[in-house]
C-alpha positions as CSV (number, residue, x, y, z in Angstrom):
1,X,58.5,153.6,11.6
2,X,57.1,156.4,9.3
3,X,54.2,158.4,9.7
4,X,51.8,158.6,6.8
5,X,50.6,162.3,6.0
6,X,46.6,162.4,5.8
7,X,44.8,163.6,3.5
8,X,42.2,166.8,4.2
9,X,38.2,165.8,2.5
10,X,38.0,169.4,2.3
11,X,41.0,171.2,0.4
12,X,42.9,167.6,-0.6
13,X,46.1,168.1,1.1
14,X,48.3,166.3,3.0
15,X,49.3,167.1,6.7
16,X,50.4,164.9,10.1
17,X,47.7,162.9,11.4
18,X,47.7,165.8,15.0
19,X,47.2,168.9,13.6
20,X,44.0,167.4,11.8
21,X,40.8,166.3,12.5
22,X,39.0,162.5,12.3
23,X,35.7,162.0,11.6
24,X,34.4,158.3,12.3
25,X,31.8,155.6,11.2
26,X,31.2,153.2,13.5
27,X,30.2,149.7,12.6
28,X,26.3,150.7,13.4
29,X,26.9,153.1,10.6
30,X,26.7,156.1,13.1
31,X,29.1,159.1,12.4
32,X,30.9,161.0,15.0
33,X,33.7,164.0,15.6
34,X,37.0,161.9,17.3
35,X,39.4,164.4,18.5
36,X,42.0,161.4,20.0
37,X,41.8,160.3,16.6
38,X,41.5,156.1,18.1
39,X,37.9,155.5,17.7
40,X,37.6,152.6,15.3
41,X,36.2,152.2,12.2
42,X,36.9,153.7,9.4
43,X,38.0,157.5,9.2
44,X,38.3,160.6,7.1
45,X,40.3,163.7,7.8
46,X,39.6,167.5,8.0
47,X,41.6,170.3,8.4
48,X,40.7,172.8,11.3
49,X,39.5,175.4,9.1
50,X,36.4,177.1,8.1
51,X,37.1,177.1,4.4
52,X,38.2,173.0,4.6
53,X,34.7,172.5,6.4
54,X,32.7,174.4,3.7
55,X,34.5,172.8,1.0
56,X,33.7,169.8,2.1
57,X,30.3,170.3,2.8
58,X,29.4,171.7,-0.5
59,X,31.1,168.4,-2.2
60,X,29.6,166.1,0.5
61,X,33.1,164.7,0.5
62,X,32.4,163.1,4.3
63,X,29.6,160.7,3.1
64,X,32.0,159.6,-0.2
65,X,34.8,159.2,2.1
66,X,33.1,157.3,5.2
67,X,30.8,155.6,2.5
68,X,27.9,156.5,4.5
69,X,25.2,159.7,4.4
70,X,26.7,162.1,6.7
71,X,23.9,164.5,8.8
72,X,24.9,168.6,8.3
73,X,25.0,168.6,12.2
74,X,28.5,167.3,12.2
75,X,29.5,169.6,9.7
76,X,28.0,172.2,12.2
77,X,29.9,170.7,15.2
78,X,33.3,170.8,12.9
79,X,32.8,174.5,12.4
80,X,32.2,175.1,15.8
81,X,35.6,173.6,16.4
82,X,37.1,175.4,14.2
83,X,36.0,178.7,14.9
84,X,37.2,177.7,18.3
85,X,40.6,177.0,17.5
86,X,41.1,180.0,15.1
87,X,40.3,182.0,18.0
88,X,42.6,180.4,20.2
89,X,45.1,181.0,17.3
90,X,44.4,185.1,17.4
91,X,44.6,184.8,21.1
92,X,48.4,183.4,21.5
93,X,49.6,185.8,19.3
């Protein structure tokens, strides 16, 4: 079976579903970070990366893409994240 590439909100580019991030609405209309990537309800993928985030933010591209007004505390709790795992990045190497 083949895996569809998603596509990052932020920059627009395509990368395997793991190394990225889902965002989801559920069917309440409620938005939340899902790092196992099975929550249903429909989806939109970031990369893990501060300028992905912020490009995304300024574009509102998470509310276009989940079709439903997304609060600026998720896009804090995505750069959070990502500041995380850039730091464990500097860390292994």
């Amino acid at each position: 079976m083949r895996r569809r590439p998603r596509t990052c909100v932020g920059c627009r580019e395509e990368s395997p579903k793991r190394e990225m991030l889902r965002i989801a609405r559920n069917a309440a209309g409620g938005v939340s970070v899902d790092p196992s990537g099975r929550l249903p309800g429909r989806g939109a993928y970031v990369c893990l990366k501060e300028e992905c985030i912020l490009s995304a933010r300024k574009r509102d591209a998470l509310s276009k893409a989940l079709r439903v007004k997304v609060d600026a505390g998720v896009y804090d709790t995505l750069l959070g994240m990502a500041a995380e795992a850039e730091g464990g990045e500097e860390k292994g190497q």
